[in-house]
N, C-alpha and C positions, 0 to 999 in steps of 0.2 A: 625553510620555515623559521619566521622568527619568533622565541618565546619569552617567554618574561626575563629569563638571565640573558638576554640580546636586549630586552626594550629598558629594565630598569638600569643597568650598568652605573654609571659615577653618580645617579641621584642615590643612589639605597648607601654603594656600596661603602663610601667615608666614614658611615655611621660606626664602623667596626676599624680601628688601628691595628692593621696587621705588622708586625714586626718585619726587618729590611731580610731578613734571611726564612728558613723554610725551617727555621729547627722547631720542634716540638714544644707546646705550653704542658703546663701542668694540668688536670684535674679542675675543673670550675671557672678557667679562661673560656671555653665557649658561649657567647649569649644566648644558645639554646638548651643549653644543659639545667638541667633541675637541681638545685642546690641540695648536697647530704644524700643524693644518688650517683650510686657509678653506673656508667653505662653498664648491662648487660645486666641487670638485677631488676626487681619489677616486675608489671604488667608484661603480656609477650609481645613482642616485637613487630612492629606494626609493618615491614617491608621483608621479606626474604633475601634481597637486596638492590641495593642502589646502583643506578649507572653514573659514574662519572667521566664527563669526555668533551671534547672544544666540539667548536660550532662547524667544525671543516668535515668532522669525522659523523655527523649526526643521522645521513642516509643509513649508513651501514649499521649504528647504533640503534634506530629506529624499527629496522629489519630485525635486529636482537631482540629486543623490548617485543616485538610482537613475537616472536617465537617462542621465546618466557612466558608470556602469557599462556599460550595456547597450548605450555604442558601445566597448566596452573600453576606459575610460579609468582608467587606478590611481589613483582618488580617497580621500583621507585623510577619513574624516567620523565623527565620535567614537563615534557611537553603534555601526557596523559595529566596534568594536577595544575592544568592551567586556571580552572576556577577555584579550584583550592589552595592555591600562592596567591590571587586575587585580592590585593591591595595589603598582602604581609608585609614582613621587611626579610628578603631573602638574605640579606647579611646577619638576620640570628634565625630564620628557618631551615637556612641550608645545614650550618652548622649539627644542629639537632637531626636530619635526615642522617646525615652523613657521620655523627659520631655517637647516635644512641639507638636511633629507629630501625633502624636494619641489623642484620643477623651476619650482614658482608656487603662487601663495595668492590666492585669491580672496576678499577681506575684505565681507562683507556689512553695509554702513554702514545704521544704524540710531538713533534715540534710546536704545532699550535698550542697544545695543551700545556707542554710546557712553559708558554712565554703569557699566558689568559689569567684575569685575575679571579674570575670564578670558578675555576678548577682547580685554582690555586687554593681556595677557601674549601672550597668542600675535599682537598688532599689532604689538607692538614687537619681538618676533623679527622680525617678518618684514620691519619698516623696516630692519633694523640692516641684514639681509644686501642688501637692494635699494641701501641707501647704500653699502655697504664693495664689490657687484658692480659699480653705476653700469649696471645692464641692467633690461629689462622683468620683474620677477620680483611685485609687488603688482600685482590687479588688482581696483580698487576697484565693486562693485555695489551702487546706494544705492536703499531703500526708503521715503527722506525726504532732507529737505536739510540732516539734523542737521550740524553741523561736524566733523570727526572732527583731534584732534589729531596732528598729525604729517604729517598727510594735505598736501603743498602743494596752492595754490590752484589749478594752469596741468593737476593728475594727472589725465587724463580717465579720467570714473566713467561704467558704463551704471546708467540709469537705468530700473529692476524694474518699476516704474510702468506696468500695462497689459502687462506679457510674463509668460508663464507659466511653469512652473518648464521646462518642455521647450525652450521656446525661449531661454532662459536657458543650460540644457547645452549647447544648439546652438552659444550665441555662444562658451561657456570652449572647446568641442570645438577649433572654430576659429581660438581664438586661440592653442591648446593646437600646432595642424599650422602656423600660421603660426610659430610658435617653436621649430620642428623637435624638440618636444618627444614629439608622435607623428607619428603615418602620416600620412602624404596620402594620394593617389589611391590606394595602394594597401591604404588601411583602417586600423585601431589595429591595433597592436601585438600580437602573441598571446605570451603569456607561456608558458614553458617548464612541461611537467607534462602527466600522463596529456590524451589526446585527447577534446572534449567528447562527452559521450552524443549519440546521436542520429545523422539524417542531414539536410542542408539540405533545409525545407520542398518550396522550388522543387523538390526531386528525388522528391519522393511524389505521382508522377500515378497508379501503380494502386491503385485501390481494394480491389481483390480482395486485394493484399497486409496491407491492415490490415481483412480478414476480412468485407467489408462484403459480403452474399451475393448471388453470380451471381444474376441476376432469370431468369423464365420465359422461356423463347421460344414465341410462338405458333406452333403444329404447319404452319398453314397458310401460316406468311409467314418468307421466309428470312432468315435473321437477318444477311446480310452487309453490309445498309444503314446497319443500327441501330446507334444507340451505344451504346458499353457499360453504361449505365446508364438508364433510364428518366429523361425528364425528369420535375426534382424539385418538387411543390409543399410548399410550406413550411405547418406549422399552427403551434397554440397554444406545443407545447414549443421550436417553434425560435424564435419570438420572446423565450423567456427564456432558450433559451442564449446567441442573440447576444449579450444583455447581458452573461454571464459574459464571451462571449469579448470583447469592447470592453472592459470594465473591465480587464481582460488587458493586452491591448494597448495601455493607457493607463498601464499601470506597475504595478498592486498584481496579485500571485498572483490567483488562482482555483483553484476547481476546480466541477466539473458533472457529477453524475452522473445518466445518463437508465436511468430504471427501466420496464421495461414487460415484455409478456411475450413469448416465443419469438414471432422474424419482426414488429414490429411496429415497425422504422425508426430502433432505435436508433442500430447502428449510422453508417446509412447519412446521421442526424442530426448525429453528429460530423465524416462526412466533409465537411459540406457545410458546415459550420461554421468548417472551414479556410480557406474562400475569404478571409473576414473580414482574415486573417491574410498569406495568399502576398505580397501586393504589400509588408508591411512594412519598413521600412526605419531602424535592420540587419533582416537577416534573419531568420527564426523558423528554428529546428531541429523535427524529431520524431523522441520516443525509443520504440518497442516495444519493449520488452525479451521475448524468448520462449526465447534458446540459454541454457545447456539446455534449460533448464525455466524457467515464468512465473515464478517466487517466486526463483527461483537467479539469475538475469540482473539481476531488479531489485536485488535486495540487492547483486550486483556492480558495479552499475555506476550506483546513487543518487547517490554521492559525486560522481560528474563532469557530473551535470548542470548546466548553465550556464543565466544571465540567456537567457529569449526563447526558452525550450524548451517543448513542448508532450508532454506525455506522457500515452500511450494504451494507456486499461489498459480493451482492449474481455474482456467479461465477466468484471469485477474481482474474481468470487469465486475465478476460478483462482491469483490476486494475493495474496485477503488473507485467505481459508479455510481457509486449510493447518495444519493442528496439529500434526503433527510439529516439534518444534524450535521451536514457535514463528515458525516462520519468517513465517505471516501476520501474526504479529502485528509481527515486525522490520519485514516490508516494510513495513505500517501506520503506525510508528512512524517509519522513515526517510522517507515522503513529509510526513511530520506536521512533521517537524524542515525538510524543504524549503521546503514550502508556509510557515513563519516566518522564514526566513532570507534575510534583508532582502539582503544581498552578492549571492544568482543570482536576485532578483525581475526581470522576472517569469516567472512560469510559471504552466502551466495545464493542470490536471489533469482528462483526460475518460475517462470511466470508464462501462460500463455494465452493470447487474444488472436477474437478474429478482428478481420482488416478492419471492418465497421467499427467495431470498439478502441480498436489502436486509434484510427482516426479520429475518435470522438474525443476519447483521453490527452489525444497528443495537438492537434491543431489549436495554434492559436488564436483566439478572437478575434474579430476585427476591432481597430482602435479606438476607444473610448467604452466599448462593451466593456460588460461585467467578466472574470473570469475564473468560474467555478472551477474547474480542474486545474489550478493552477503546479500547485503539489505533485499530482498524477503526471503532470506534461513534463519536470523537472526531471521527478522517478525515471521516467521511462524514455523518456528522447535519447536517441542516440544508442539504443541497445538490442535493437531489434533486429533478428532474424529470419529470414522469410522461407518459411517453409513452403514448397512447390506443389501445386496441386495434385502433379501427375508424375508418375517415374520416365526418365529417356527410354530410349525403344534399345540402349543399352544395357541398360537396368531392368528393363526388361524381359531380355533375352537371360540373364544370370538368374532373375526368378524362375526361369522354365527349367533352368538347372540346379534347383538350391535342395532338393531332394523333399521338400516340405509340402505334404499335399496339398492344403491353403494357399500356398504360397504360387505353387505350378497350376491350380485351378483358376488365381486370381489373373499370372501370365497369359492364361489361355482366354479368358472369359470378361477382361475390365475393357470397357471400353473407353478408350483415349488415355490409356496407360493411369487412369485413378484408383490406382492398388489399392490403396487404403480406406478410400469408399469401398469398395467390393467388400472388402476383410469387413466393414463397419454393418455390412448390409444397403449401404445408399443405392448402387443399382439397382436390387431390388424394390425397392422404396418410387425407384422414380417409375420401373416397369409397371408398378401396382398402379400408380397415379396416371399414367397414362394409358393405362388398358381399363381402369372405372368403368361402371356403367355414369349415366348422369348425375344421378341424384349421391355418390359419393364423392366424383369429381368436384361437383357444384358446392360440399360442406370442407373439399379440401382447397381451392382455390376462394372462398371464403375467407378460411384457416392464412392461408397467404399471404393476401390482403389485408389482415388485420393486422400479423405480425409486420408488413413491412412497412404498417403506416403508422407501427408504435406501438402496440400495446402487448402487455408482459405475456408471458409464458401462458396461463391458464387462459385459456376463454369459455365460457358461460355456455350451459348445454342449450338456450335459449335462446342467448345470439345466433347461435350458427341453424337453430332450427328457424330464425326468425329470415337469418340474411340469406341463405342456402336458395331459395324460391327465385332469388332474383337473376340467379345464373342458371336458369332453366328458362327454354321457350316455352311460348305456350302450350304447343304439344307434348312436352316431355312433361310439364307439369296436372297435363291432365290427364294425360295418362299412370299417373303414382296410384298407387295403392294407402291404403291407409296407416302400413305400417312403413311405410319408405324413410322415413328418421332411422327405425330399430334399425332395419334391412340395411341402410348405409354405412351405420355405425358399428357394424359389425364386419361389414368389407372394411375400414380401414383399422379397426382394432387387430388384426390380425398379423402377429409378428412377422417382420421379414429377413428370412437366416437367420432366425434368432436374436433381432435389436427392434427396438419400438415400432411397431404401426405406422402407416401416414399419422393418423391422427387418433390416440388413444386416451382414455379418461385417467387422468390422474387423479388420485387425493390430497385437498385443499387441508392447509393447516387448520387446524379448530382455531387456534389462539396465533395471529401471524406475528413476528418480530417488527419492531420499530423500522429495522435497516428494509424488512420485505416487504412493507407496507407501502413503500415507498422508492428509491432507487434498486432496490436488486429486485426490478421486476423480470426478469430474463431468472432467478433462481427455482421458478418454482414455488417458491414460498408466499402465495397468495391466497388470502381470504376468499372463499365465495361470497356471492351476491353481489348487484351492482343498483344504479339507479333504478328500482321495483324489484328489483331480484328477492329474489329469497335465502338468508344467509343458508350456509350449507349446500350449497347448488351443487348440481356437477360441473365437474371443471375439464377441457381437454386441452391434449396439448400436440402442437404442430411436432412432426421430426425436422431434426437440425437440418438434417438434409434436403428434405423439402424443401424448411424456410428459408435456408439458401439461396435453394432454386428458384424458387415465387420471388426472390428481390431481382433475381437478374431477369428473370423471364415476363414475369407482370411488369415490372418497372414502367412507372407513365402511363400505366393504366387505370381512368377511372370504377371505383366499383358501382354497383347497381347502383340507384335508390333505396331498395331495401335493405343494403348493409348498413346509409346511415341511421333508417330509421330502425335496428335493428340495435347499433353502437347507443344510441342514444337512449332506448329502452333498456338495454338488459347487458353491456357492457361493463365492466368492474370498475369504480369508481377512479381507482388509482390509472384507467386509461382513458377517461373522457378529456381529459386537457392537453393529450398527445394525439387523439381522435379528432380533436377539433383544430388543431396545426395544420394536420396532414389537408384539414377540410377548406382550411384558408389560404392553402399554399393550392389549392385544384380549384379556386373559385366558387368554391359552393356555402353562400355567406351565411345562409340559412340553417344547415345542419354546422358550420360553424360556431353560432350562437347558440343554439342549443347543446351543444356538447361541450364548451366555455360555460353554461350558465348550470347544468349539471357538474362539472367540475367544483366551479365555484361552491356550489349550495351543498359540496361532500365535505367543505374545508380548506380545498385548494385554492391561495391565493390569486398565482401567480396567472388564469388564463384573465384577469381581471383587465388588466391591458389588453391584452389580444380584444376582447369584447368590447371595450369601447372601440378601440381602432377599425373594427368592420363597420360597429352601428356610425363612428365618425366619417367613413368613407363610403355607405351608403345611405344612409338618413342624418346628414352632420347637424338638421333644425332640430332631431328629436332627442328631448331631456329626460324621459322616461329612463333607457338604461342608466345612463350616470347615477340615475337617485336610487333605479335596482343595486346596483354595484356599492354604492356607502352605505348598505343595509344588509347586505345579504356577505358581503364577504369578509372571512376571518381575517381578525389582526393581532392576533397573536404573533403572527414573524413580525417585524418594523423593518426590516429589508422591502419584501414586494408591495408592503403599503405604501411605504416610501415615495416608491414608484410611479403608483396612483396619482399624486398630486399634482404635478405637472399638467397631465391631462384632465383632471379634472376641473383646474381652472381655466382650462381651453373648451370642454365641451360639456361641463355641466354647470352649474348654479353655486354662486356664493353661499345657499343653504348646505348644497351638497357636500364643498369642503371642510364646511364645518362640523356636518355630522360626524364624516369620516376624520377627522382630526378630533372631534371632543371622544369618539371609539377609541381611535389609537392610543390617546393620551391614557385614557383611564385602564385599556385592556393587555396595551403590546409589552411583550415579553422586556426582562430589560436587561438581557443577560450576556446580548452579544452587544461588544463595543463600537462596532463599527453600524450594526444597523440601530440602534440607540442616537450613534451621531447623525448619521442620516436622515432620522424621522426627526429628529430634532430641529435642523437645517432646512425640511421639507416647512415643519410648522411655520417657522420664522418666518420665508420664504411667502409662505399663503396668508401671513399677519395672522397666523391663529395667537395671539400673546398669551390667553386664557387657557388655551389649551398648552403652551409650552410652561407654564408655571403649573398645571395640574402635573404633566409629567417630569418637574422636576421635584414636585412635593411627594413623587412615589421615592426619592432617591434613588436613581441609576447608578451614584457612583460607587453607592455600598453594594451591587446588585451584579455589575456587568463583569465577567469575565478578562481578566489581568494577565495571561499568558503570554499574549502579543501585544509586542510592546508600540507596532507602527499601530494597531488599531485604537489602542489606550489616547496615541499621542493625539490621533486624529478627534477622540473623545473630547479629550479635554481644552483641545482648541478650539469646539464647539463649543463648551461649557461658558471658557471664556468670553466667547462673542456675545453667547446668549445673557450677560451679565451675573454668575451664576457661580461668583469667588468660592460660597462655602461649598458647592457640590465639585469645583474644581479643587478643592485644598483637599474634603475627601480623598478625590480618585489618587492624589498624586498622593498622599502618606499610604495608601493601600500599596503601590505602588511602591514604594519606595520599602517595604517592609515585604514585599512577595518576595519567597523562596519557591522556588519550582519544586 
């Protein structure tokens, strides 16, 4: 890797006359020296110390540097202060690292280093100030028996030869407490600033707290013997997480994501994964982030992760699926900047999804599409581990001998070797679903159907009492009773071994989060009420295991009639525009539109396209929806407005584009850069002029967001076109003055 002492070489370095030989200056020859200070007086020292070493020796030196850190040692090592030597002059900065800022230099004697003329600079700093202090401050480590000038004969050097870079950190750490430079017994140093993420390893002995699921208990044997967990045999996945996790723990990041599907060990693969880790020395942290919400805790508190943490993002869609804001995509983006940022290596990132959501996260769009998980597909490609739905009939032959009641019940009793459904309760679960009378079966394949054709966690006690009728024949339905809702709802509330119901009421947030409102509809975290609903409603929720099932088993199944006019009524707002996909992907144009025009009239932009595209391909003469649609939908994003325009100069009215552009102009947000440029370009495009001069009389460029620097550029090239100097001279001095 090459760094600024590779890339500025003879332009910096003439600026300073080094003398033909190696012999020592006096006091106030360095240009980083502070005039009328000696080194080692003053403020305290801003490095514990510095690496000096050629560019041949820098794998093994880099290995160092991360081991330093990770017993908190403040080590100076060039490539970690790339944006902080960022346009200096390292012929008087190095000087100052090397002859006042550190507490010690530890010179890495080499051939190369010998004959380089930047180790030559920063040796002779660091001779000058050991001569002028007369104390232990050079500490010489040779990876040959080159001669190094300056060097006296009697200096004792360790010799690299046969030690490895760890055992290397070990000896500076050492010589670092023998120099009361840092801690002794009572550890390095903790430097002042926010508190690290996480809590110490040693302190996460319950499982149950990082979501790993309570196992069955067998009916017949009382569970107060047992431990809390089945003992664990290990298969094929866990022998290739071990390896992430060792290479971890050997210093380079990681991350490992175990993909399988509902109940099949993922989690309880990461718990067991820690063991690898507890005994380390320093210590490992672990961070879950969940208060408030998954997406909100990690965006707060990325920044403070430290070297030797371990973060646990058990079912990572709740993490990195969130569209609202983006914010999946920031968290995506801030572990991405972790997992490279060589200063808090290491860390290790374990993460689990089902196959649905890896696939949604990881596949790439087709070409010229939009792509929202861009971030999340970078994260995670190429790190997946597939956890197996079922044990061999080897595996499970050693369960019927592993002495563990659970464990030899699960042997005896799983059918098609899915141990860990049994353990979860899922046989059960599917027994109960298949032995229903009607009218439970009919509210739990309802339940089904809804989840596989999109819509979040909760569903509306009024949907399913609405859509339920429709999966009854006539006879079963006239023969119900009057209380056949209660009667149902109470066959599938009823736990199975001890884990959720088919289908049980859960409690709706009072007040729901920004990230739950929106992408982490799969958390749980949803409001009741929906199109007529009544906020506070009840809410129920499918078992995993079921939903599952229902996707492989319904799949391609249309539902009743009454589901849609069930979805459309009393549905929860945040699923009418995934309801109405699912309705245009089965042909049904009808409940399409009304589930797009529900969606719409909640806030949601985006089914605004979809809805012309049905009414264009079955009523392409009629102008009604287009004038619906530049009336009725929010434009506050300028992304999905954006969008709009195309088609509405193809199937609605000159009127229509312009109402829908003199909206955008006066209302759309103007904070993100890229869809500011977009609606900008749409304007132009459709000849709104009026409307592109109102929205630049709001000033965008005092407004949009500066952190990425491809969407600013795409900004301003827009500005340009649009005629638009002073809001393009704005963007670029905002720019030009951002600090992150």
């Amino acid at each position: 890797m090459r760094t600024w002492r590779d890339l500025v070489g003879a332009l910096v370095f003439p600026r300073v006359r080094l003398a033909d030989s190696d012999g020592m200056t006096g006091a106030g020859d360095w240009p980083g020296q502070r005039a009328g200070v000696e080194p080692g007086t003053g403020p305290e020292r801003q490095w514990d110390v510095a690496l000096s070493f050629a560019g041949a020796q820098r794998d093994y030196v880099d290995q160092v540097a991360n081991a330093l850190r990770a017993r908190g040692v403040r080590c100076f090592y060039d490539a970690d202060e790339q944006i902080e030597l960022w346009g200096k002059y390292l012929a008087e900065e190095l000087p100052a690292i090397y002859g006042e800022q550190a507490a010690a230099v530890v010179v890495f004697v080499s051939a190369e280093y010998a004959a380089q003329d930047w180790p030559r600079l920063e040796r002779r700093a660091a001779l000058a100030r050991a001569v002028r202090e007369r104390q232990e401050y050079v500490l010489p480590a040779r990876f040959d028996d080159t001669p190094l000038p300056g060097l006296l004969s009697d200096l004792v050097a360790v010799d690299l030869r046969g030690r490895t870079p760890e055992q290397c950190a070990a000896m500076i750490a050492a010589k670092l407490v023998s120099l009361a430079v840092t801690g002794g017994s009572d550890g390095p140093r903790v430097l002042a600033g926010p508190p690290p993420a996480g809590r110490p390893l040693a302190e996460m002995n319950d499982p149950f707290a990082l979501e790993v699921h309570r196992p069955v208990q067998p009916e017949d044997l009382s569970p107060g013997g047992l431990p809390e967990l089945p003992a664990y045999m290990p298969r094929e996945h866990d022998q290739l997480l071990a390896q992430v996790v060792r290479a971890t723990a050997g210093g380079s990041s990681g991350i490992a994501v175990l993909v399988g599907g509902s109940s099949t060990g993922k989690t309880r693969a990461c718990w067991e994964a820690l063991g690898l880790l507890r005994n380390q020395d320093p210590p490992w942290r672990l961070w879950h982030p969940i208060d408030p919400t998954r997406p909100d805790a990690a965006l707060r508190e990325l920044p403070n992760i430290g070297p030797r943490t371990v973060v646990w993002l058990n079912e990572a869609q709740f993490y990195l699926d969130v569209a609202e804001a983006r914010l999946g995509e920031r968290v995506a983006a801030g572990l991405r900047e972790l997992m490279r940022d060589r200063a808090r290596a290491p860390v290790l990132v374990l993460a689990t999804l089902w196959p649905q959501y890896w696939e949604a996260l990881t596949v790439r769009p087709p070409g010229g599409s939009s792509d929202p998980r861009a971030q999340a597909r970078e994260l995670l490609a190429g790190h997946d581990i597939t956890v197996p739905t079922a044990f061999t009939s080897a595996q499970m032959g050693r369960l019927a001998e592993s002495g563990d009641a659970r464990l030899m019940l699960a042997a005896r009793l799983a059918e098609e070797g899915e141990v860990i459904q049994f353990l979860a309760g899922a046989p059960e679960l599917l027994a109960r679903y298949r032995n229903a009378d009607a009218t439970a079966k009919a509210l739990i394949q309802a339940a089904m159907d809804a989840r596989r054709l999109g819509t979040g966690v909760g569903l509306p006690h009024a949907f399913l009492e609405t859509a339920a009728p429709g999966y009854l024949t006539g006879g079963q339905w006239d023969a119900l009773g009057e209380d056949w809702l209660e009667q149902a709802l109470v066959y599938t509330a009823i736990p199975a071994k001890g884990t959720r119901g088919p289908l049980t009421h859960i409690r709706p947030r009072p007040a729901a989060s920004r990230a739950a409102r929106s992408g982490s509809r799969d958390s749980g975290e949803q409001s009741a009420g929906g199109p007529g609903g009544v906020p506070g409603g009840l809410l129920y929720r499918l078992a995993d295991y079921l939903d599952q099932y229902g996707r492989q088993h319904r799949k391609g199944q249309i539902p009743p009639p009454e589901f849609w006019a069930a979805a459309a009524a009393h549905a929860l707002p945040t699923d009418q525009a995934a309801l109405g996909a699912a309705a245009h992907a089965l042909g049904l144009f009808r409940d399409t539109a009304q589930l797009y025009k529900n969606a719409i009239s909640h806030g949601d932009p985006y089914p605004a396209t979809g809805l012309l595209n049905v009414f264009e391909d079955v009523h392409p003469a009629d102008r009604h929806p287009a004038n619906w649609v530049v009336t009725h939908v929010a434009v506050h994003d300028p992304t999905p407005v954006s969008s709009l325009f195309p088609q509405l100069r193809r199937v609605g009215t000159e009127e229509d584009v312009i109402t829908l552009a003199d909206r955008a102009a006066k209302h759309a947000s103007l904070t993100d850069p890229e869809g500011v440029a977009k609606l900008l370009e749409r304007l132009q495009e459709a000849g709104a002029s009026e409307q592109v001069a109102k929205l630049l009389d709001r000033d965008p460029a005092a407004q949009v967001a500066i952190d990425d620097v491809y969407d600013v550029i795409d900004l301003l090239n827009v500005l340009i076109k649009a005629g638009s100097q002073q809001q393009a001279h704005r963007l670029v001095y905002r720019a030009t003055i951002y600090r992150p």
